[in-house]
N, CA and C of each residue as an Amber inpcrd file, in Angstrom:
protein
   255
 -87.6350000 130.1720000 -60.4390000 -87.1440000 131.2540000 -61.2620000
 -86.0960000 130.7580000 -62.2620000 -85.1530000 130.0750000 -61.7940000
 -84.2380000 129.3090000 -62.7140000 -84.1590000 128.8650000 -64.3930000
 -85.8750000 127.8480000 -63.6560000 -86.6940000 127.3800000 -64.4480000
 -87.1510000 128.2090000 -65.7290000 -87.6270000 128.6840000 -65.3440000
 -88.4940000 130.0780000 -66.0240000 -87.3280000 130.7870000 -66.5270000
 -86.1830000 131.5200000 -66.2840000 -85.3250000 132.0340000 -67.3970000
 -84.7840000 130.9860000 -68.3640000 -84.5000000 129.5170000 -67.9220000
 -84.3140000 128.7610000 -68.8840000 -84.9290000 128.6350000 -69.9250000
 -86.1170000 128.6790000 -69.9150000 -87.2280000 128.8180000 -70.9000000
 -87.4830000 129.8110000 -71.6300000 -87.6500000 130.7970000 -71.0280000
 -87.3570000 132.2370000 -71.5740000 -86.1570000 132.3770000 -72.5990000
 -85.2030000 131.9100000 -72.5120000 -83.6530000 131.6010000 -73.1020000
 -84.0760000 130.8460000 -74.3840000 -84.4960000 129.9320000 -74.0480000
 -84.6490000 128.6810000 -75.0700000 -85.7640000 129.5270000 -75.7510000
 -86.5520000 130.0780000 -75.3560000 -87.2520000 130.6000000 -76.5680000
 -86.8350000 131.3650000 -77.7020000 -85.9270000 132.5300000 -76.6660000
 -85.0070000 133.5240000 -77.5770000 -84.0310000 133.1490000 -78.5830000
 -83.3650000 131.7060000 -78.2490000 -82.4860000 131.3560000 -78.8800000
 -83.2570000 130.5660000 -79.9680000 -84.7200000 129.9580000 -80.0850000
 -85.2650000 129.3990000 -81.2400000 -85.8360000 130.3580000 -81.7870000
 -86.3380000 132.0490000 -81.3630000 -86.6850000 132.3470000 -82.2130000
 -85.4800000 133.0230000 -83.4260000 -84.4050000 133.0580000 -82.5280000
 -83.0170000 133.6140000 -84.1330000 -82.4960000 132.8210000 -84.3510000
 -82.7190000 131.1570000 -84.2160000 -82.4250000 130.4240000 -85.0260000
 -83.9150000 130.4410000 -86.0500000 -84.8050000 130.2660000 -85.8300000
 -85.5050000 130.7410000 -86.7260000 -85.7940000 131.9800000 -88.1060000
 -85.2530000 132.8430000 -87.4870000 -84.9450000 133.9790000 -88.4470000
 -83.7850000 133.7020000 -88.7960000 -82.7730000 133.2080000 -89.0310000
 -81.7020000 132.5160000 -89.5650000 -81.8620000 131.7690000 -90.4660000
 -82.6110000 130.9550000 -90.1550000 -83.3300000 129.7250000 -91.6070000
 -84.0310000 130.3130000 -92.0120000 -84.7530000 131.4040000 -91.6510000
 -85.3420000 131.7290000 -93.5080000 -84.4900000 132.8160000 -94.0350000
 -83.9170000 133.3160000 -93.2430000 -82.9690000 134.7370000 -94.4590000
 -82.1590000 132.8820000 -95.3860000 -81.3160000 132.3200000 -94.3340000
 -80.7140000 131.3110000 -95.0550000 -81.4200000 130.6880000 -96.2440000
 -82.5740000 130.3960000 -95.9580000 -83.4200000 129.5230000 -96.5800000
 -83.2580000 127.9080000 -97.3180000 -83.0480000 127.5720000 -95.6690000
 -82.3030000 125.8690000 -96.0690000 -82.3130000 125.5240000 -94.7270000
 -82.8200000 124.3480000 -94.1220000 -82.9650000 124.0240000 -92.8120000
 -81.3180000 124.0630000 -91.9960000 -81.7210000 124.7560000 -90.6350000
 -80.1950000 125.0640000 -90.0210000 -80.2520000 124.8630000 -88.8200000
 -82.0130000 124.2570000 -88.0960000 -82.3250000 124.4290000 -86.6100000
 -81.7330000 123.0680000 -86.3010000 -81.3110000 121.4170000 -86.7280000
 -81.3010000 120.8360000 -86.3150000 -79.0640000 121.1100000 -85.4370000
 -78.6510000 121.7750000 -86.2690000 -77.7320000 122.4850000 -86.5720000
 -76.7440000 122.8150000 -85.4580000 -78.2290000 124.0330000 -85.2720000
 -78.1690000 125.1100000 -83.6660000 -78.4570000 124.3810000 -83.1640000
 -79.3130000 123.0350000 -82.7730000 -79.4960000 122.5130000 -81.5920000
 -78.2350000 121.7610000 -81.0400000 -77.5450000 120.8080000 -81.8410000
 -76.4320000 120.6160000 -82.2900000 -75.4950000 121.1430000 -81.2570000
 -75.3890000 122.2010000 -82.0190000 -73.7850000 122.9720000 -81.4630000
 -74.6920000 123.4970000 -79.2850000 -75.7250000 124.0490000 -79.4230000
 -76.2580000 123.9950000 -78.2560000 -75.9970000 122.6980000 -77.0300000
 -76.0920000 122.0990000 -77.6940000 -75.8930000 120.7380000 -77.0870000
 -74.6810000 120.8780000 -76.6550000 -73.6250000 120.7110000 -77.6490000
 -71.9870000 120.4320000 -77.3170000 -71.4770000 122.1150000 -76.3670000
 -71.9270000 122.8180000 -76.4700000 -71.8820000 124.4730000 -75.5590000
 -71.9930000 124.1060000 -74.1560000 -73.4300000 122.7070000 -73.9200000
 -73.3000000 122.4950000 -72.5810000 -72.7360000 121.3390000 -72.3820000
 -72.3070000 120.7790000 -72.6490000 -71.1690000 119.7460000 -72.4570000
 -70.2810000 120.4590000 -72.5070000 -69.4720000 121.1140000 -73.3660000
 -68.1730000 121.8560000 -72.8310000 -68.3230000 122.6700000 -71.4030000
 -69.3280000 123.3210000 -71.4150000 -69.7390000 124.3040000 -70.3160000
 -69.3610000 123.2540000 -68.5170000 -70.3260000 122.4240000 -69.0000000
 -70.2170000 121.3260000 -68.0760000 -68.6120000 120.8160000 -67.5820000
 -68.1890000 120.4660000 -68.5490000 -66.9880000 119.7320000 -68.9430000
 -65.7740000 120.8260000 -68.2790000 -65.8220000 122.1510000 -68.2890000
 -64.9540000 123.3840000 -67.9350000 -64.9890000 123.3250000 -66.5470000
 -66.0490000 123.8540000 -66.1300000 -66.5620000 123.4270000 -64.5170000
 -66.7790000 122.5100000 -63.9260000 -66.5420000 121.3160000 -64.2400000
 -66.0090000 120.0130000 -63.5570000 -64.5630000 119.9590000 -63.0280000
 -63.7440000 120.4790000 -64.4540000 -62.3520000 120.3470000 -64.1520000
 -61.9250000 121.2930000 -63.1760000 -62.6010000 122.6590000 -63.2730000
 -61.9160000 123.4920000 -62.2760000 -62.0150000 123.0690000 -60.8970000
 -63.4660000 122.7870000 -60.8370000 -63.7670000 122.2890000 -59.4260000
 -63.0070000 121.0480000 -59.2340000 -62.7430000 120.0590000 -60.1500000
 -61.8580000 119.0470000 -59.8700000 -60.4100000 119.2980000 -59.0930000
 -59.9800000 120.5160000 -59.3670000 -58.4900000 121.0220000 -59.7260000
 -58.9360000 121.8160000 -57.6120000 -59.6860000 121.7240000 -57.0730000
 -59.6970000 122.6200000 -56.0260000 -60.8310000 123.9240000 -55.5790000
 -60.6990000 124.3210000 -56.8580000 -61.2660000 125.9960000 -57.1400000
 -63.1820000 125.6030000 -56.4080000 -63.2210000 126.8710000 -55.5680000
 -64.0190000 126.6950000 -55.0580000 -65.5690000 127.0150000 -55.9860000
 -66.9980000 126.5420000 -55.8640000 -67.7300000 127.0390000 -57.0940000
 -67.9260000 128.0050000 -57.4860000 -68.0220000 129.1930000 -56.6700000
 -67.9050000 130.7240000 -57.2320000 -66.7300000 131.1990000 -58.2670000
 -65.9820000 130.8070000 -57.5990000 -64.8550000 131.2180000 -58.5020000
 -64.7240000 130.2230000 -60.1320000 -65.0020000 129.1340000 -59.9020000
 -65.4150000 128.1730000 -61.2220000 -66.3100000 128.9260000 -62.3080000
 -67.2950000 129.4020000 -61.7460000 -68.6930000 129.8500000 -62.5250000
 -68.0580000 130.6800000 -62.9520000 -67.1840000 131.8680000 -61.9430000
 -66.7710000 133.3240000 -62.4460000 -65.5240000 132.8810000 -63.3570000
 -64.8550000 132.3550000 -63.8150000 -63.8520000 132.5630000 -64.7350000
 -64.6240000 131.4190000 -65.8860000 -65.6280000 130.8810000 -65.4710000
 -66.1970000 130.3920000 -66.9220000 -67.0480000 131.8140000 -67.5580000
 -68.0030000 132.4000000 -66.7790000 -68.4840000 133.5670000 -67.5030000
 -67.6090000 134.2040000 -67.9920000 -65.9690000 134.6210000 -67.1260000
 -65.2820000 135.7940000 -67.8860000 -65.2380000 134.5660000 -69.3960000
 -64.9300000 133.9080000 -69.4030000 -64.1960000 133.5300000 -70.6650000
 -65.4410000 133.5700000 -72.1900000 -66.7930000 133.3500000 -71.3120000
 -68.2000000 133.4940000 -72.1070000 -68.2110000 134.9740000 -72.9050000
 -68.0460000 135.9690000 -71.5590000 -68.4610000 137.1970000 -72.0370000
 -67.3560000 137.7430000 -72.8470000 -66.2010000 137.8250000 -73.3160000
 -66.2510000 138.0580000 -74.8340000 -66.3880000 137.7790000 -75.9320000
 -66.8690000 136.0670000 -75.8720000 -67.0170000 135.2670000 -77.0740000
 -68.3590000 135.8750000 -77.5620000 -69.3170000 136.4600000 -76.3740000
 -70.7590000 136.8410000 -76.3660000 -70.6310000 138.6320000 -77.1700000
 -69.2780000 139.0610000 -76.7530000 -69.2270000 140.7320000 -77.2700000
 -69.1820000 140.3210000 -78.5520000 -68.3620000 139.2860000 -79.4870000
 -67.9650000 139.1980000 -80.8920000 -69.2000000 138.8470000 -81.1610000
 -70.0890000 138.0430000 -81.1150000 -71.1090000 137.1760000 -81.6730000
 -72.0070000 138.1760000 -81.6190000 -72.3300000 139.2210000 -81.1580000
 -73.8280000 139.6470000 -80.3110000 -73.5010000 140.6650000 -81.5740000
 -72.5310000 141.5690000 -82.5720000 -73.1610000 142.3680000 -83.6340000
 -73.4630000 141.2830000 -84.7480000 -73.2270000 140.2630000 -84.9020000
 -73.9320000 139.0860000 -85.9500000 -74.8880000 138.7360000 -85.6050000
 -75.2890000 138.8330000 -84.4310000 -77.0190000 138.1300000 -84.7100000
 -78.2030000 139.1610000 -85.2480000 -78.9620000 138.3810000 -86.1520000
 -80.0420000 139.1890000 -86.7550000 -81.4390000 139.9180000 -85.6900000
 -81.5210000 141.0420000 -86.6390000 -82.5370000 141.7820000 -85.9590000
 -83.6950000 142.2110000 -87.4100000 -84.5390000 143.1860000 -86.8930000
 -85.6730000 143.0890000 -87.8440000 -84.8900000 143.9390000 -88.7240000
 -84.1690000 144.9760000 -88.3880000 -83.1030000 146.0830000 -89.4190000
 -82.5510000 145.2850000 -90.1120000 -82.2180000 143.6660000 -90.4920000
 -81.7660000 143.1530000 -91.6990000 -82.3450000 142.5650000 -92.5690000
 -83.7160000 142.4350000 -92.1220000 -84.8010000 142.2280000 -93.3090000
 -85.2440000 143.0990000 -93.8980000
């Protein structure tokens, strides 16, 4: 199952980087993959240290999501939908 939402994910996220490069109209996917990349290295990089520091893994995961889910409230009215074409 893991598996399978990962994929599911990765699809969603290439198809609005896709609709991104063409409203843009100038290549931007190598870009998003890019910054995707460095998201899980930091991601990684966050939850190493906590767990380094003691913190048991539940609690690691849970104060990395809190810190996700409002970066996700600001970002989520900027991403495109079919209402901006």
């Amino acid at each position: 199952m893991f598996g399978a939402g990962l994929g599911i994910l990765d699809v969603a996220i290439n198809v609005q980087a896709v609709e991104v490069e063409k409203a843009a109209r100038k290549p931007m996917i190598s870009g998003f993959h890019g910054f995707f990349s460095l998201g899980g290295i930091f991601g990684a990089g966050a939850i190493s240290l906590l767990l380094s520091v003691g913190l048991p893994q539940l609690i690691s995961v849970t104060l990395v999501l809190l810190l996700m889910l409002p970066l996700l409230a600001v970002s989520l009215p900027m991403l495109m939908n079919a209402r901006l074409h």
